[in-house]
N, C-alpha and C positions, 0 to 999 in steps of 0.2 A: 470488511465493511467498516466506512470510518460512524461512529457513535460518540455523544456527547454524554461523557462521565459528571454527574456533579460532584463536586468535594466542596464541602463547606456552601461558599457563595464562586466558587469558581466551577467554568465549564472548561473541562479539561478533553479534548480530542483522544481521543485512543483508538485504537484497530483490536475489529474482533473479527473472529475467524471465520468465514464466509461458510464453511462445513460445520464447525463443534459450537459454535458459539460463545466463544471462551477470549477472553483477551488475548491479544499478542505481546508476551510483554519482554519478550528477550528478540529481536531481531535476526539472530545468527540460527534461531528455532524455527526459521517463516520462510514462504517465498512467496511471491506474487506470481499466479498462475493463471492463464489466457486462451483463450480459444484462437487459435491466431486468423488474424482478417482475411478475407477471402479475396480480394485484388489490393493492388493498389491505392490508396487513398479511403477506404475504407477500414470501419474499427472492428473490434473486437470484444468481448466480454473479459474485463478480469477481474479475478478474485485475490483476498490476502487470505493465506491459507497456514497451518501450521506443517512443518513439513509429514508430519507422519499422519494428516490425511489430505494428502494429494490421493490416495487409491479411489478415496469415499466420492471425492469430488468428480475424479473421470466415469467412475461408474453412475455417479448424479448425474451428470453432463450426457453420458454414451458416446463423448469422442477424446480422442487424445488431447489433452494441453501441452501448454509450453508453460515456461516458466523461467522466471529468475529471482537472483535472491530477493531479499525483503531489501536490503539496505541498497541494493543497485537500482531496483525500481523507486524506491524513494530519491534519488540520487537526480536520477532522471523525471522524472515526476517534480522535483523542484524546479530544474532546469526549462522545462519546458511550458513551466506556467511564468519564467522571469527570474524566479530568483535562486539568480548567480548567486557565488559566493560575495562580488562585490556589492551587490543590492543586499546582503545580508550582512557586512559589515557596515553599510553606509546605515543601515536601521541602528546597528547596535549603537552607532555615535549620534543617530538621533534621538536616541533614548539616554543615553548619559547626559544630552542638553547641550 
């Protein structure tokens, strides 16, 4: 689940763990895990999970998931909301001025 961390006067996005409820705060510790969509053009449920309770979550669920890493679904997850890698460099030189 993505949540809003405050620090200070900033709102910082972080992902907590759909099972333990605890931060995700190493990537290569996580995966993002899914109910996979039942036809064609239809979704699915997914979770950011840590990897050592994916068991807790299929037994929550009662069906098998799929899954992928944390940093592949975010990879993709950028991609398909727009921002490329070049919509991410054309912000960074928007913000230098």
């Amino acid at each position: 689940m993505v949540r809003i961390l405050l620090k200070g006067a900033d709102a910082c996005p972080v992902i907590e763990c759909d099972v333990c409820r605890l931060p995700i705060t190493d990537h290569k510790n996580a995966n993002a895990a899914y109910v996979h969509p039942s036809s064609e053009g239809t979704t699915g449920e997914c979770f950011h999970i840590h990897k050592g309770c994916d068991q807790k979550l299929r037994e929550r669920l009662g069906v098998q998931t799929s899954w992928q890493p944390l940093r592949t679904h975010l990879q993709y997850l950028t991609i398909n909301v727009g921002l490329t890698p070049d919509a991410l460099r054309e912000d960074s030189l928007d913000q230098l001025g």
